[in-house]
PAROKOL-396312 format. One record per residue: residue number from 1; residue in one letter; chain; z, y, x of N, C-alpha, C, O, CB in turn. Coordinates in Angstrom, 2 decimals. Each point is the difference from the previous one (the first is absolute). Glycine has a CB too. Layout:
REM residues N
[atom NUM; 'A'; 'A'; [Z; Y; X]; [Z; Y; X]; [Z; Y; X]; [Z; Y; X]; [Z; Y; X]]
...
//
This chain:
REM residues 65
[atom 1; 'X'; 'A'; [0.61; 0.09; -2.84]; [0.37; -0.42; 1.32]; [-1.04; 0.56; 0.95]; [-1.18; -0.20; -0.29]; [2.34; -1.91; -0.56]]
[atom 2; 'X'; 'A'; [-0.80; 2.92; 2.17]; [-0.77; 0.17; 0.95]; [0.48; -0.42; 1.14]; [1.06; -0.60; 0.16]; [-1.90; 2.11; -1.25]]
[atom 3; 'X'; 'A'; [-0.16; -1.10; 2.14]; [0.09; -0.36; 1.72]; [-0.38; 0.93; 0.59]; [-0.54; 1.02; -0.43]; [0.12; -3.07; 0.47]]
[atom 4; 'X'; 'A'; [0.74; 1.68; 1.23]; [-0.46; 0.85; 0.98]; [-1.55; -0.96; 0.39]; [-0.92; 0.53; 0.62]; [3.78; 0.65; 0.35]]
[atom 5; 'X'; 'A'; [-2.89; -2.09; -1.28]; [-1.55; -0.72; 0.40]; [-0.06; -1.06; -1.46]; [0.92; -0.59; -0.57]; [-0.85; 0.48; 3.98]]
[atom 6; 'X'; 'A'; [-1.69; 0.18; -3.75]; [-0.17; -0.68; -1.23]; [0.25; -1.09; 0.20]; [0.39; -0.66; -0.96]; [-1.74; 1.81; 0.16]]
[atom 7; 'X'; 'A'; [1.18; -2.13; 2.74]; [0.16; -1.36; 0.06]; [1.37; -0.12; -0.64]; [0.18; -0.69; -1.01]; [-1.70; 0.21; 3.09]]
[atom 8; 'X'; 'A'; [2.37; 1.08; -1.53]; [1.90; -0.40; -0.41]; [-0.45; 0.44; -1.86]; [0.49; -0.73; -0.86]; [1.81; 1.99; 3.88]]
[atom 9; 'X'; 'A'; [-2.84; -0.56; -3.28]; [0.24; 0.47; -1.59]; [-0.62; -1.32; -0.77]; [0.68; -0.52; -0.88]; [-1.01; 3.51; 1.16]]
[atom 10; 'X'; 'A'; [-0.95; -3.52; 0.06]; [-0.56; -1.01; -0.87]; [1.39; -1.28; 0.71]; [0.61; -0.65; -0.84]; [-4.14; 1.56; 0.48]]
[atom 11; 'X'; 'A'; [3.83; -1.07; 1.63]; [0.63; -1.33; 0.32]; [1.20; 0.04; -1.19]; [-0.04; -0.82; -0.91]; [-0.56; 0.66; 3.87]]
[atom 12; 'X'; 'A'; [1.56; 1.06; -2.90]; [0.82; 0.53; -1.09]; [-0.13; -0.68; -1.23]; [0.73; -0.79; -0.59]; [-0.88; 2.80; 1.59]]
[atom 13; 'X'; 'A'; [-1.03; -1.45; -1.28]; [-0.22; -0.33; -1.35]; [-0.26; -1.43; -0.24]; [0.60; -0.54; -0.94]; [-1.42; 2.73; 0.67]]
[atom 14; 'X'; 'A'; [-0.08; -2.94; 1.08]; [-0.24; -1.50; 0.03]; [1.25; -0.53; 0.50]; [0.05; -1.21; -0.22]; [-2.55; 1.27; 0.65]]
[atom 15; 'X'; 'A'; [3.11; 0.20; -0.09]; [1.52; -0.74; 0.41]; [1.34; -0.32; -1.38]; [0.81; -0.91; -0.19]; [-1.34; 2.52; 2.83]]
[atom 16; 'X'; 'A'; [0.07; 0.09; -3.59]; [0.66; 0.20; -1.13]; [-0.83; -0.65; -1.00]; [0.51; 0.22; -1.10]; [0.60; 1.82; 1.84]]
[atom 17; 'X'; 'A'; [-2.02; -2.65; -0.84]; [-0.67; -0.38; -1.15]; [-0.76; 0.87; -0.93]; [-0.17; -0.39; -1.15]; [1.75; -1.01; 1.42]]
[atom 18; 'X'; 'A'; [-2.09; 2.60; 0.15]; [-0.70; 1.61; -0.46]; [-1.33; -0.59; 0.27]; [-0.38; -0.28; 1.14]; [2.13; 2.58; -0.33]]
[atom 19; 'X'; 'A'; [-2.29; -2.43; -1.64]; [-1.61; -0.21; -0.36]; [-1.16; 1.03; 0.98]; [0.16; 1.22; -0.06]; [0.81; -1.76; -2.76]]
[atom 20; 'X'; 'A'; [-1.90; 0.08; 3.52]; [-0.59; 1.12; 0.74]; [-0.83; 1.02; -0.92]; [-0.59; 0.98; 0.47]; [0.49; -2.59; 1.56]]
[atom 21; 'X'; 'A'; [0.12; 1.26; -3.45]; [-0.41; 0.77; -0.86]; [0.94; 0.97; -0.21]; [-0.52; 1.03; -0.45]; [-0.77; -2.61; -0.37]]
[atom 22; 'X'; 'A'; [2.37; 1.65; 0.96]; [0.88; 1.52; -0.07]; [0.07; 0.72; 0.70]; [0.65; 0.98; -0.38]; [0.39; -1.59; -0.41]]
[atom 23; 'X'; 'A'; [-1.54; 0.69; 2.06]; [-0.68; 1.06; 0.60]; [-0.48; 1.06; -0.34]; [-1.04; -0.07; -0.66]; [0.81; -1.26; 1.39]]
[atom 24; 'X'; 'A'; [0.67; 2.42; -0.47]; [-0.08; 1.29; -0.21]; [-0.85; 0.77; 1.07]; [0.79; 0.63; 0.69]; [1.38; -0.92; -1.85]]
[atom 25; 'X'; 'A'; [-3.03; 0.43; 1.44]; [-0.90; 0.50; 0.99]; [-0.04; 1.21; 0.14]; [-1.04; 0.36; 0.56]; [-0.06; -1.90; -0.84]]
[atom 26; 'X'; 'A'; [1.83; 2.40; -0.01]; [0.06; 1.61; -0.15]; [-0.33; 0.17; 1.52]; [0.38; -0.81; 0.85]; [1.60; 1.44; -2.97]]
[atom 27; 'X'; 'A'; [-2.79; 0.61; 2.42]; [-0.25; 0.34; 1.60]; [1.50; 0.60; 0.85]; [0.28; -0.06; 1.20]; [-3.11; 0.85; -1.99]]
[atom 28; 'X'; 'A'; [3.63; -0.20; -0.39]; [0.85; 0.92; 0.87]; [1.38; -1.25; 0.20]; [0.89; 0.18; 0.84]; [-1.80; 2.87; -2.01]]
[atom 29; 'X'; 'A'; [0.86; -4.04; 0.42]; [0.96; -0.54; -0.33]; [-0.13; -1.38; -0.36]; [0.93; -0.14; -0.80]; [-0.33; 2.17; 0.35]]
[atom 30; 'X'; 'A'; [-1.07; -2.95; 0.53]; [-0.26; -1.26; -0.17]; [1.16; -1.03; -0.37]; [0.92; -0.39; 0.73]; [-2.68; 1.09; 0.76]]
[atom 31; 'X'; 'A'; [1.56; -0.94; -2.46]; [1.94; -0.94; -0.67]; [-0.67; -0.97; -0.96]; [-1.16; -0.10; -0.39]; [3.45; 2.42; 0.01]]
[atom 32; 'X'; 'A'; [-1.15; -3.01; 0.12]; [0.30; -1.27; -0.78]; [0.92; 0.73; -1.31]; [1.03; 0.60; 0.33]; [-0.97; -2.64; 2.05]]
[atom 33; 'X'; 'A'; [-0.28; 2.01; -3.26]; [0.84; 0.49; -1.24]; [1.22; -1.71; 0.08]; [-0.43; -1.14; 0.16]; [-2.18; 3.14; -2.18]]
[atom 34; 'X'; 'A'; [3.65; -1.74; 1.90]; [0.94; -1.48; -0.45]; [0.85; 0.16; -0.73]; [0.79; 0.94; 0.08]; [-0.89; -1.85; 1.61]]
[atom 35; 'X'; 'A'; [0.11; -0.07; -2.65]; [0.94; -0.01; -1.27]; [1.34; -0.32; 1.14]; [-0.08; -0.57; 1.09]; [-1.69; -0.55; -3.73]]
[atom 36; 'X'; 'A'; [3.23; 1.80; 1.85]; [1.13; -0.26; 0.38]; [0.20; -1.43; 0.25]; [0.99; 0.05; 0.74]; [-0.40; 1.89; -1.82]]
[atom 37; 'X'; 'A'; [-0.78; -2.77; 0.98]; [0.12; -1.15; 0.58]; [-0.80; -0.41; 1.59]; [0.61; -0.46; 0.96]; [-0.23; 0.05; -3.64]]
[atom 38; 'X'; 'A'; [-1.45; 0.63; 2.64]; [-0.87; 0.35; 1.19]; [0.81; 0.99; 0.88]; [0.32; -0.20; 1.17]; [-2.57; -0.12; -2.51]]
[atom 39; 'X'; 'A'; [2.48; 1.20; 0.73]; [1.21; 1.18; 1.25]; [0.87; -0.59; 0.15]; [0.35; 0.12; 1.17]; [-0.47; 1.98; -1.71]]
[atom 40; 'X'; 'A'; [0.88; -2.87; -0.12]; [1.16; -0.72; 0.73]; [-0.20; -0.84; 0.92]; [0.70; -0.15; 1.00]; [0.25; 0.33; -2.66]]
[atom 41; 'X'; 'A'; [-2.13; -0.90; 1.32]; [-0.57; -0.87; 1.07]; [-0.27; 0.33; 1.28]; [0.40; -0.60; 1.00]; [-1.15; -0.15; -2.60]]
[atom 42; 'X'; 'A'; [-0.01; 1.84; 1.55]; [-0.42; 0.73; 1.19]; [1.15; 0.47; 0.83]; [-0.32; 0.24; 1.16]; [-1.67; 0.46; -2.37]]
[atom 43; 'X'; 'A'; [3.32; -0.50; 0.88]; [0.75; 0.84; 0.52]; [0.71; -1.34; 0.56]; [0.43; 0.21; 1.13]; [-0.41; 2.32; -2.63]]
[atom 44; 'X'; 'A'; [0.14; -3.35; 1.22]; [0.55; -1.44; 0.40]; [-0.91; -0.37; 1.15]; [0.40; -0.83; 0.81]; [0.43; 0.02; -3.24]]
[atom 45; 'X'; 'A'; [-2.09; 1.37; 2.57]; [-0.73; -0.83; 1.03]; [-0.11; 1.64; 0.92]; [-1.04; 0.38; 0.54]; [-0.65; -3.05; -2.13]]
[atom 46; 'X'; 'A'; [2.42; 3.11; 1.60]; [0.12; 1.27; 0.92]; [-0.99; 1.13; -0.38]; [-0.81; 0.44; 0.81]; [1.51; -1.96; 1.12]]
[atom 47; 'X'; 'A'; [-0.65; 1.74; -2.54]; [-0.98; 1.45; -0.91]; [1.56; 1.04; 0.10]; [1.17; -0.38; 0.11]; [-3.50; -1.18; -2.70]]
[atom 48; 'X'; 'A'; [1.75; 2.99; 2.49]; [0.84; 0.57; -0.05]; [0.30; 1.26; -0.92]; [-0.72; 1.00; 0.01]; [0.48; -2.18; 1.89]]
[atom 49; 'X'; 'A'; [1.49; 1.01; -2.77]; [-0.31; 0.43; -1.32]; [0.05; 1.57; 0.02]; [1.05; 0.46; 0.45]; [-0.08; -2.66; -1.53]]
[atom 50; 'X'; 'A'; [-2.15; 3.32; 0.59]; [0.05; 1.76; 0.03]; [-0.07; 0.38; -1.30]; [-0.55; -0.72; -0.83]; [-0.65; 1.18; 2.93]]
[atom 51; 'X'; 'A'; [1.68; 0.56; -2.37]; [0.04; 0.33; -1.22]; [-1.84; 1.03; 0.17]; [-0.59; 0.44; 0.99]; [4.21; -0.54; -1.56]]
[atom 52; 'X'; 'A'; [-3.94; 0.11; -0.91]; [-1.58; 0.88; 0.07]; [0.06; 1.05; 0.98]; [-0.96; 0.17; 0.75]; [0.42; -0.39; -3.20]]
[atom 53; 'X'; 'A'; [1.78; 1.11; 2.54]; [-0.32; 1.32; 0.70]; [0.30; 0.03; 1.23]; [-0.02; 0.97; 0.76]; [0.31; 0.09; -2.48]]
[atom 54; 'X'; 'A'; [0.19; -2.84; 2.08]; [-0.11; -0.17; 1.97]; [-1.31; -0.22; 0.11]; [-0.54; 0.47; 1.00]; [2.74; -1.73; -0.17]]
[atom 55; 'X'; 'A'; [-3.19; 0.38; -2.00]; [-1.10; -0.44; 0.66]; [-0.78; 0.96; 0.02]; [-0.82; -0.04; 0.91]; [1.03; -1.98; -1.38]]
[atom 56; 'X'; 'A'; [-0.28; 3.02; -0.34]; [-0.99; 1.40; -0.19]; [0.21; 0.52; 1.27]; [-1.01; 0.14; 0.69]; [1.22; 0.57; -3.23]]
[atom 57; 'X'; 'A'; [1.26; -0.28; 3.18]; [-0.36; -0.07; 1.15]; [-0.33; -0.22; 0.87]; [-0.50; 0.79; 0.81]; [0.91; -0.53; -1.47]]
[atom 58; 'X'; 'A'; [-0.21; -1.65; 0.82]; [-0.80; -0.40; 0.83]; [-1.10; 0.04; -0.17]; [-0.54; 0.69; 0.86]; [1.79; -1.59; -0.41]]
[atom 59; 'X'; 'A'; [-1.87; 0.53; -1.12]; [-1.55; 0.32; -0.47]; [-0.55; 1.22; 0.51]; [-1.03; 0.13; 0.66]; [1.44; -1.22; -2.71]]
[atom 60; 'X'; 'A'; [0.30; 1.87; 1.71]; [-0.46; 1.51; 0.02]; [-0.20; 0.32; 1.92]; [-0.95; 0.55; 0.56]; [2.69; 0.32; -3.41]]
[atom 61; 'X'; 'A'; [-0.61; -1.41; 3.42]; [0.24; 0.74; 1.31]; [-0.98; -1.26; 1.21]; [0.05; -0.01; 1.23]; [3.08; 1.45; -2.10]]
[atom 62; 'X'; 'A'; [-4.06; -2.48; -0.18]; [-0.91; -0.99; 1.03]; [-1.51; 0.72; -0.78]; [-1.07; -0.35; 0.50]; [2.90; -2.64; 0.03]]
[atom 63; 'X'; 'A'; [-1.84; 3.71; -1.40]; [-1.09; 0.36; -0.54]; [-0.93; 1.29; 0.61]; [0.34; 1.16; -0.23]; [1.02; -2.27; -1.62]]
[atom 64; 'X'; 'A'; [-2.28; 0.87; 2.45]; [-0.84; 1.15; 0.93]; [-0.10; 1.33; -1.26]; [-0.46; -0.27; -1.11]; [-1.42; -1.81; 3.01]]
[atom 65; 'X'; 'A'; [2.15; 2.88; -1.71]; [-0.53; 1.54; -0.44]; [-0.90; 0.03; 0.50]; [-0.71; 1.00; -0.08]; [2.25; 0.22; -0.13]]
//
């Protein structure tokens, strides 16, 4: 799971019941790994579901060269 801001990404996660220990701190990319049950959750509380090669893009096209 990502954000556009870590506040909405950690609130997310404390709203879904995601431990602040699953935090993924990567610099380029900062996420929550969630078991399929957790993604369903998330998508119920307005998360919005991308397949890997929407988020790479996105990733890719917020990422400074």
């Amino acid at each position: 799971m990502v954000s556009d801001s870590l506040e909405e990404l950690h609130e997310m996660a404390r709203r879904i019941g995601v431990p602040r220990f699953g935090f993924q701190n990567h610099p380029r990319h900062p996420h929550y790994d969630l078991p399929p049950v957790k993604r369903d959750l998330a998508i119920q509380n307005g998360a919005i579901p991308v397949t890997v090669k929407e988020l790479i893009e996105v990733v890719s096209r917020n990422t400074p060269q």
